[in-house]
Backbone bond lengths (Angstrom), bond angles and torsions (degrees), N, CA, C in turn:
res aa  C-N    CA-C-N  psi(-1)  N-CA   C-N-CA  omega(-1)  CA-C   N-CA-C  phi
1 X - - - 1.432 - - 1.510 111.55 -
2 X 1.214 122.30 156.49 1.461 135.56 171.90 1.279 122.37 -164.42
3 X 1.219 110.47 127.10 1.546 125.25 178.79 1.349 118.68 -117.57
4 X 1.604 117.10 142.08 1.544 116.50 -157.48 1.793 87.08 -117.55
5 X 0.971 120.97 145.92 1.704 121.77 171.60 1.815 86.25 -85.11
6 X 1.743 89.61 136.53 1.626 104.29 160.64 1.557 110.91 -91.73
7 X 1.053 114.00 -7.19 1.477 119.02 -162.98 1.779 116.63 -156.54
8 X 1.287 114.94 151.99 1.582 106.80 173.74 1.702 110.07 -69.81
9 X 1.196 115.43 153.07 1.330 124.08 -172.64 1.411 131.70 173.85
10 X 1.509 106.84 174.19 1.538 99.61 155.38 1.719 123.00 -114.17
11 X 1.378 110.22 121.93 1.383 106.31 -159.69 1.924 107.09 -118.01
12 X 1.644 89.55 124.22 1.480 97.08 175.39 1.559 115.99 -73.31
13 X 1.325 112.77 126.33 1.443 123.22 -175.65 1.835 113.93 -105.23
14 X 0.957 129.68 130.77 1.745 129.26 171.14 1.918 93.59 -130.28
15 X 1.367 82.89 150.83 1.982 112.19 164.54 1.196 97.63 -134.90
16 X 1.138 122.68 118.39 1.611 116.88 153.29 1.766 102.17 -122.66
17 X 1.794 98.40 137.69 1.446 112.99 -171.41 1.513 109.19 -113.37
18 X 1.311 123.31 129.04 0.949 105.88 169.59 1.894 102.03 -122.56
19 X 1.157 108.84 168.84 1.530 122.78 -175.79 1.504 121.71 -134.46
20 X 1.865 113.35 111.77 1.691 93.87 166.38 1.446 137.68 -92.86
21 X 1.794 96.15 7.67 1.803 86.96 -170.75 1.821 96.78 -126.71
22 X 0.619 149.31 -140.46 1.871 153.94 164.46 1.645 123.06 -97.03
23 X 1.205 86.16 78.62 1.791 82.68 -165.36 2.000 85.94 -98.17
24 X 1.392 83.62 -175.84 1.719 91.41 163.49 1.412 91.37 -170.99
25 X 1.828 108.11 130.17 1.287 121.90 -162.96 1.222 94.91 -156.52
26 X 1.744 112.04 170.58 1.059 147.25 -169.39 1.741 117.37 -125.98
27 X 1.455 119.91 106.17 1.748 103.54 -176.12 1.614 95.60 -128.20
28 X 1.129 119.46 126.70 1.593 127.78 158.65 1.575 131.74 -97.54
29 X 1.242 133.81 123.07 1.415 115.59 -173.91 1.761 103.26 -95.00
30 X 1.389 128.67 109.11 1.139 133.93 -178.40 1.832 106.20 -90.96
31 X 1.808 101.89 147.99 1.244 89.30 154.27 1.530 100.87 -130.70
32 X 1.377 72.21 163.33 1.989 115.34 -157.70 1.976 99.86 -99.87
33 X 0.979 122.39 151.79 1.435 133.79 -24.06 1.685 110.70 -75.24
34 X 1.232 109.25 121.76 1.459 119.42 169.30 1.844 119.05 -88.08
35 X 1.249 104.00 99.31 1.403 115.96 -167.43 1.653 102.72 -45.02
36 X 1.332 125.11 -55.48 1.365 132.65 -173.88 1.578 123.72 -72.03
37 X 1.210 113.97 -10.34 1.335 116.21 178.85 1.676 108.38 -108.28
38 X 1.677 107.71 157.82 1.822 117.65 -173.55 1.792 85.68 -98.01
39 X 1.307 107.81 -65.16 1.360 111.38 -161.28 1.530 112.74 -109.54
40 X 1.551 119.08 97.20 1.253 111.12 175.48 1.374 141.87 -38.99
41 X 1.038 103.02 -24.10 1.609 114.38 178.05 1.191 119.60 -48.97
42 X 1.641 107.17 -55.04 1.130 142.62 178.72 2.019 119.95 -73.73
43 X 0.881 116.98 -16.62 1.169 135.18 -177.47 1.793 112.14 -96.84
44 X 1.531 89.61 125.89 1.978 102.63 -167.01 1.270 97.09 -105.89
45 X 1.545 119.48 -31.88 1.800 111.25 166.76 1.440 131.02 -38.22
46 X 1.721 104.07 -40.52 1.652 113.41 -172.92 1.963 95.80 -94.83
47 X 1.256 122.11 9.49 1.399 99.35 -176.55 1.511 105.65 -104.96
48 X 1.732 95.12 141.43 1.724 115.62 -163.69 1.637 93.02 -94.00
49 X 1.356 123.86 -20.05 1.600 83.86 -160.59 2.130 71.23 176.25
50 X 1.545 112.46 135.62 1.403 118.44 -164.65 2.164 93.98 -130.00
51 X 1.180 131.62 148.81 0.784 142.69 -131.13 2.095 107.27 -164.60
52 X 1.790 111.81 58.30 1.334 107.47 177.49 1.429 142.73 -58.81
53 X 1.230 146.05 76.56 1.764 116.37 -151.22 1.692 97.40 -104.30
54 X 1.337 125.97 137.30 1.384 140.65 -166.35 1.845 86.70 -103.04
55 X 1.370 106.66 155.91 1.531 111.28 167.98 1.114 128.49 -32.02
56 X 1.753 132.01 -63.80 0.969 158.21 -118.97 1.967 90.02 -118.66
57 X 1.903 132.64 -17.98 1.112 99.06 163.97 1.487 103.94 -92.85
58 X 1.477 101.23 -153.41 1.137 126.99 -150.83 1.910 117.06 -106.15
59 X 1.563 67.50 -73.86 1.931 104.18 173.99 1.172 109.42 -143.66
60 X 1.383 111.80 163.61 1.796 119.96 -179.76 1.678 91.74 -167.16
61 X 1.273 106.84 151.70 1.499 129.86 -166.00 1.560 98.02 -138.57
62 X 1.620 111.95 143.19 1.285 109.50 145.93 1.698 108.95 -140.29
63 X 1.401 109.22 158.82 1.163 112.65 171.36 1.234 125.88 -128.08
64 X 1.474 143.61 124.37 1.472 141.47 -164.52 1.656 122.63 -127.67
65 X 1.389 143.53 179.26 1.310 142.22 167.11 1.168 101.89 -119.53
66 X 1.331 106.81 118.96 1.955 98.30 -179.67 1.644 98.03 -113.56
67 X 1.413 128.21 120.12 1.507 125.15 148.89 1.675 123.38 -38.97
68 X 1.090 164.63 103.69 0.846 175.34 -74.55 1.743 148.20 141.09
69 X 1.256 112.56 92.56 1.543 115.60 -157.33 1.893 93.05 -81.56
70 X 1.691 92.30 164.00 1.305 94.98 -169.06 1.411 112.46 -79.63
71 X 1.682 127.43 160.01 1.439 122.51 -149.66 1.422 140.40 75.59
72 X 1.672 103.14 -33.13 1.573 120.88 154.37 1.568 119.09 -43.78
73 X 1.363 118.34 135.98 1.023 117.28 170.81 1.395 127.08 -117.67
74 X 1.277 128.55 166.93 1.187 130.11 155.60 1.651 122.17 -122.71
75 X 1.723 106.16 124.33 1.339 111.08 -173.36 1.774 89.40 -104.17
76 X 1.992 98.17 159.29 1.624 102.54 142.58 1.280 103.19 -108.85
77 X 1.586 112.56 162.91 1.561 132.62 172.83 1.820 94.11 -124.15
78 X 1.406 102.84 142.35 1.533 108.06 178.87 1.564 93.45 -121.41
79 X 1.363 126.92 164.04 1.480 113.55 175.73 1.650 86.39 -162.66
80 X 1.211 104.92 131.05 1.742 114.82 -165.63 1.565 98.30 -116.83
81 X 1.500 109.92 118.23 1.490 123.18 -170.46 1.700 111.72 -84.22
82 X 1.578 125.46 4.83 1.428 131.54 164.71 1.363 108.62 -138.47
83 X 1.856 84.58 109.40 1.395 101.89 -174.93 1.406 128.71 -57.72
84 X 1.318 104.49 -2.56 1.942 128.20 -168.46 1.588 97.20 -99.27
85 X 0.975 107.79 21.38 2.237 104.19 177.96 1.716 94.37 -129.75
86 X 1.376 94.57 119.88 1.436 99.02 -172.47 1.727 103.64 -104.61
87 X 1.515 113.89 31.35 2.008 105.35 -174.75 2.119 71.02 -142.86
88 X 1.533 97.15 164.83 1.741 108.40 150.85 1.702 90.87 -120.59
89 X 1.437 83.02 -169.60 1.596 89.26 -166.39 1.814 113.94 -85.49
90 X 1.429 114.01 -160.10 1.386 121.16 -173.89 1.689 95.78 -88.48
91 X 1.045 115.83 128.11 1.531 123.28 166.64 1.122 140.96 -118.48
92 X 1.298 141.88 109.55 1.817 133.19 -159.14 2.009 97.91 -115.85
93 X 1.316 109.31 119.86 1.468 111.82 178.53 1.208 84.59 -103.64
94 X 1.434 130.73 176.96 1.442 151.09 142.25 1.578 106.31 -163.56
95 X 1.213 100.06 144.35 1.715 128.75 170.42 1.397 131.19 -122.18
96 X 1.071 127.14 126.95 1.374 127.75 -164.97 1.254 115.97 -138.48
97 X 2.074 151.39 149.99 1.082 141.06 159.84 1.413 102.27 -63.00
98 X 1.552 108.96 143.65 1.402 109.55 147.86 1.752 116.44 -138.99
99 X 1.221 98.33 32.07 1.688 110.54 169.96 1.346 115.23 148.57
């Protein structure tokens, strides 16, 4: 997912993940452009809000307020810790102004 601000603001962010088979993963929603980092992925400076799921849940949600100038973005990164699972799970981002 990725969201671009149309406008300066403060913008409410949600991920909710859900999963049908036993994965165990890692998803962060970063925002972009992060002056100090080469490879976002890799970079913990630009991340707004991190998102663990272990095998055994289900689903997991987070929700955050990000300040946000216009053109700013917000990416997710998913990163799947068994290299033998060839899908990640179902994912719904959304972004919205709320002042």
């Amino acid at each position: 997912g990725e969201f671009t601000a149309p406008m300066d603001g403060l913008y409410a962010s949600f991920l909710s993940i859900q999963q049908n088979g036993k994965l165990q993963f890692f998803c962060a929603i970063k925002k972009q452009p992060c002056m100090s980092c080469i490879h976002p992925n890799q970079c913990n400076q630009c991340t707004v809000c991190t998102v663990f799921m272990c095998k055994d849940q289900i689903n997991a949600c987070t929700f955050i307020v990000v300040n946000m100038k216009a053109g700013e973005k917000l990416l997710v990164f998913c990163i799947k810790y068994d290299d033998a699972l060839s899908c990640l799970p179902d994912a719904m981002f959304v972004c919205f102004k709320i002042g």
